[in-house]
N, C-alpha and C positions, 0 to 999 in steps of 0.2 A: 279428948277421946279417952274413953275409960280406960280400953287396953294399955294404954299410953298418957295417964294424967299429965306429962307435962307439955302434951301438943292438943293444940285446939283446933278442932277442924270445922268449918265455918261451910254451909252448903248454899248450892246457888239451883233454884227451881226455876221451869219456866215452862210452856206448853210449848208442843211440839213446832206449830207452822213459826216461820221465822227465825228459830234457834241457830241452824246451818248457816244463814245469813249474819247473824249476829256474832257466830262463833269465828266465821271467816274473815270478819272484822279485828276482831280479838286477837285472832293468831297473826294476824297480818302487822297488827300494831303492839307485838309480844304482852298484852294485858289481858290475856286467857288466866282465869285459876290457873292455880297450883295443878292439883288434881283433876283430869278431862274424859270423861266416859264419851268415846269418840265412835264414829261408824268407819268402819275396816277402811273404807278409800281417802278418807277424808286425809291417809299419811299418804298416799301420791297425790293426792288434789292442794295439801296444805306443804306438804312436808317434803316436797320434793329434793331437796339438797340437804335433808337432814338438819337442819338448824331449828324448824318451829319445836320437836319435842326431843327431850329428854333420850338419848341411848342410854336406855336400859341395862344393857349389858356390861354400862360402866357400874351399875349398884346389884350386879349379882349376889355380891356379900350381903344386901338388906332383903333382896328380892327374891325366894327361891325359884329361880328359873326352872329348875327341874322338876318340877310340877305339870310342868308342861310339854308335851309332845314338841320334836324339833319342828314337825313338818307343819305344825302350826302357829311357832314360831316364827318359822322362815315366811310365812306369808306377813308375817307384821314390820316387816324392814324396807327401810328406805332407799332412795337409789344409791344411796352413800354406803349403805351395807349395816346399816346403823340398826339397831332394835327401836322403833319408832312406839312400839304400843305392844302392850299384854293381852294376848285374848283372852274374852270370858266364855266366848258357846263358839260353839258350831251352827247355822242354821242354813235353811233350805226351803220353799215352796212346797208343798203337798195342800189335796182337798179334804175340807173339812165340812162335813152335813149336818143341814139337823136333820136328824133319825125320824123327829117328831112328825115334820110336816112331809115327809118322805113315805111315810106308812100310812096317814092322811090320806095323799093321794091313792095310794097305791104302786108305789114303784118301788121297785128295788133300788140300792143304792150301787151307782154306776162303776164298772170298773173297767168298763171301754169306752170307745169316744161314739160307737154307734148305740150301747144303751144309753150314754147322758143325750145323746139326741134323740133317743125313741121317750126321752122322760119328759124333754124341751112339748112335746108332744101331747102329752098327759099331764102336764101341768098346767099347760093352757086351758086343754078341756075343763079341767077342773077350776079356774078361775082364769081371766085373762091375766091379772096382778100376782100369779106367782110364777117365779122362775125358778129351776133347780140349781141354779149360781147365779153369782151377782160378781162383775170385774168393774173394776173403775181402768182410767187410763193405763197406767204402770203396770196394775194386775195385768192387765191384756197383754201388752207391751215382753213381763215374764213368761205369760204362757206360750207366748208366738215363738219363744225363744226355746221354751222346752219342746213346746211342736218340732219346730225345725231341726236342732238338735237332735231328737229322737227319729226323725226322717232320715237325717243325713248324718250324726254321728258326729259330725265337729265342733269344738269349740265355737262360740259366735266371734269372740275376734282372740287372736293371740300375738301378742308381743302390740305392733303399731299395723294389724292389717284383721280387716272386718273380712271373714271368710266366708260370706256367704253372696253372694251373685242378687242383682236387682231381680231374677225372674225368678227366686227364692226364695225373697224377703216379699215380693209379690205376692207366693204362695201362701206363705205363712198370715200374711194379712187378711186373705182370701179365706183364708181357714176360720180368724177369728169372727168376720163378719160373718160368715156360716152359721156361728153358733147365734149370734144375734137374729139372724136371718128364721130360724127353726123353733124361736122360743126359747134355750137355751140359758141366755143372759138377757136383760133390759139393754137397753141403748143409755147411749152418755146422757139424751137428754134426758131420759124416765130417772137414773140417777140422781143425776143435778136436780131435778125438779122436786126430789125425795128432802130439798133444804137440809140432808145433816154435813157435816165435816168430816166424817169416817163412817165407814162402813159397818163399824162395830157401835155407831152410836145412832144405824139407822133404821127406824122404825118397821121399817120391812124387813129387818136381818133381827131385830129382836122378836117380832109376833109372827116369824118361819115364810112371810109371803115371798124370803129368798132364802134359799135351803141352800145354798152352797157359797164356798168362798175356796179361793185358792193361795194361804197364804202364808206366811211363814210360820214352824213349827212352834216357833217358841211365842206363838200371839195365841194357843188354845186358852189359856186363862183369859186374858180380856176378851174372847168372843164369846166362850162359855156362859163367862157371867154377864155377858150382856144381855143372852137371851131369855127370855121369860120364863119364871118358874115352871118346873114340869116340862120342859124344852130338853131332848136330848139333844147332844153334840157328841161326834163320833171323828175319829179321824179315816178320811179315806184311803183309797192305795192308786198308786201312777194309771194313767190309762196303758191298757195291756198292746193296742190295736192301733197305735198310730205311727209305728214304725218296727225298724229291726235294733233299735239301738236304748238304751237306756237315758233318756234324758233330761235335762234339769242338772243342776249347781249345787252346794251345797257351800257356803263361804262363811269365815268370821265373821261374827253377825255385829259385836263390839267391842271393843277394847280400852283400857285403864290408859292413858298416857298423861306425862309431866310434862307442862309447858318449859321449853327449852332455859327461860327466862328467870325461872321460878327464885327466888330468893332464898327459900330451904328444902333443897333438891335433895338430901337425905330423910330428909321427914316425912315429903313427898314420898318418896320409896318405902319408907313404912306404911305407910298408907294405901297404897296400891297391895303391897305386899299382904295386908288385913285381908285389904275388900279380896283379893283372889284366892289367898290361900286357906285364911283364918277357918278355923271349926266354928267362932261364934258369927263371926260374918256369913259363913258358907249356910248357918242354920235362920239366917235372917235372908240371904238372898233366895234362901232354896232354886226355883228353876223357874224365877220370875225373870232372870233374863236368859233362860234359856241353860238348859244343862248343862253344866261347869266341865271345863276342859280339865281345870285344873286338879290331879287326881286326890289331893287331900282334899279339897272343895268339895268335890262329886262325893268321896267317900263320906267325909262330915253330913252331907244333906242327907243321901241314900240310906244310911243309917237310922236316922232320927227320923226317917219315915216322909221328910218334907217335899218329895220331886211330885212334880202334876203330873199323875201319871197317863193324861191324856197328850200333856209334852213328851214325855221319853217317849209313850208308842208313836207320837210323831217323828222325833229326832231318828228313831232306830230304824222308821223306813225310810229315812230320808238320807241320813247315810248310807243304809245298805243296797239303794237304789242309784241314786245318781252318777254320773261316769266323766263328766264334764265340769271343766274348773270354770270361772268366774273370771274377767277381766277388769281390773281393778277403774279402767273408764266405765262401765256401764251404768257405774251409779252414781257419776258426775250430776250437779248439783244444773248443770248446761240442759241436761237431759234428761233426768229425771222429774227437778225444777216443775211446781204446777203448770208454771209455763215454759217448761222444756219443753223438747222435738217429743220425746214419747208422748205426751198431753197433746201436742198439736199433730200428732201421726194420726193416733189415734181417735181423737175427740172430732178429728176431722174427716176420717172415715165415716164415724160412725153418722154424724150428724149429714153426709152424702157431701161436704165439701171437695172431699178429696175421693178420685178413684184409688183403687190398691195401687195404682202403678205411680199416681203421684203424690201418695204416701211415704212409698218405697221411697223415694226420689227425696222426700223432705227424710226421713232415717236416714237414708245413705248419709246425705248432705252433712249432718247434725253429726253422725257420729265419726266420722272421716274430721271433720272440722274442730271435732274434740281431742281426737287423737292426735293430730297435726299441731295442737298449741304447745 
């Protein structure tokens, strides 16, 4: 590492599908790297007794912790009390459009949930192959989550208890096929049948025939440049009209952690210590994973001019918006999983398998049964 000529840092690339499977392998049989850019749950999913990663707070002296807010902090510790992981961002859900094929049509861009259906409307007219959003399973799965939330104001689950009633999560399912119902969104199979692996690499979200996406803050650079030259992308705002409450999450999106095992557990600490705090790191990451918590990070990038600034105006609604924290099962690998319960709630709605009621039935089940292990 040049900062550091007498430590070699050796990197491990891989594409996204199978990673969490392979990583969970790893940690299982302590031959995880040194160094682990891990997602916020994966330290209750992996690290539940504190033994797979590294406490942090034994190398405060390498690591300046104080770069960092407590309270985001405290969300990266294990049941033991242990510092399991360093955040890098903050992030959250919000909609993003293209402008381009929004003005096409002729609609405004929505910012209640009765114009994005009066658009469901007029996009049709206008072609039957364009939608003014596009959700794959999970998408849906989080939006059902802000719906309800913003209906009802609670958390979806806290501590070990899912707070929302089957004739709730009913509703909330009801809501989503709504949108499918009106034009809205495509269905799982128009999706699927779309042959890409993301969203961002599908030919309908590149040439605008889907003008909307609902998705994390810090994904504006990969969806921006995915779309076709001369394609505006904008970031939206919450819908105003679907309750009294402010809804939606906002959670650590990922974090630096030392594998428990590691052989040069101080080196390791330098290393983390770079990627999060460093000025030349901080002007090499800039706000590709999402704007830095850490405040010599943030100040290094913001300076030098390098933040997307179609990420920060996402980040700055998305925190000044959301009111509901995140439970650290929701993004169980059980659930999430392409062939998790969300993918089979969902997929199975849509495709008329399952009514809302024995949707709910398979959520309930799935997430109860997560919690419970």
């Amino acid at each position: 590492m040049k900062a550091y000529p007498g430590i070699t840092v050796e990197t491990t690339y891989s594409a996204w599908d199978g990673w969490e499977e392979k990583m969970a392998t790893a940690f299982a049989a302590g031959t995880a790297q040194d160094v682990n850019q891990i997602n916020w749950n994966w330290i209750t999913q992996y690290d539940s007794d504190g033994t797979t990663f590294l406490n942090l707070n034994d190398y405060a002296s390498v690591i300046d912790l104080s770069q960092v807010d407590e309270k985001y902090l405290s969300m990266c510790e294990a049941s033991d009390g242990s510092l399991a992981g360093l955040p890098i961002s903050m992030t959250g859900r919000i909609f993003y459009w293209d402008k381009t094929t929004f003005d096409e049509v002729g609609c405004e861009i929505p910012t209640t949930l009765a114009a994005l259906k009066d658009c469901g409307e007029k996009f049709k007219a206008y072609g039957d192959d364009y939608y003014p959003l596009a959700l794959g399973e999970y998408d849906r799965m989080i939006l059902m989550v802000y719906y309800l939330e913003s209906v009802y104001g609670t958390d979806w689950v806290t501590g070990d208890t899912l707070n929302y009633t089957k004739d709730q999560i009913v509703e909330g399912l009801e809501f989503i096929q709504s949108l499918e119902d009106v034009h809205v969104i495509p269905s799982i199979a128009t999706i699927a049948g779309d042959g890409a692996a993301s969203l961002d690499q599908n030919q309908n979200w590149i040439d605008g025939h889907y003008a909307g996406i609902f998705e994390w803050d810090s994904s504006a650079s990969k969806f921006g440049a995915a779309l076709e030259e001369g394609r505006e992308l904008v970031v939206g705002d919450y819908l105003t009209d679907l309750g009294d409450n402010k809804g939606g999450y906002a959670k650590v999106s990922m974090c630096w952690a030392i594998n428990a095992q590691t052989a040069h557990p101080k080196e390791a600490a330098m290393l983390v210590n770079y990627l999060a705090n460093n000025e030349e790191a901080a002007q090499i990451l800039a706000s590709e994973r999402g704007i830095p918590v850490s405040k010599s990070a943030l100040t290094a990038a913001n300076d030098a001019g390098l933040l997307n600034e179609t990420v920060v105006e996402a980040n700055g609604k998305v925190l000044a918006w959301v009111s509901n924290s995140l439970d650290p099962y929701f993004e169980d690998s059980q659930l999430k999983g392409s062939d998790g319960v969300y993918y089979d709630a969902m997929a199975g709605l849509s495709y008329g398998d399952y009514t809302a009621d024995e949707a709910a039935d398979v959520l309930i089940d799935g997430i109860t049964g997560v919690i419970a292990q």
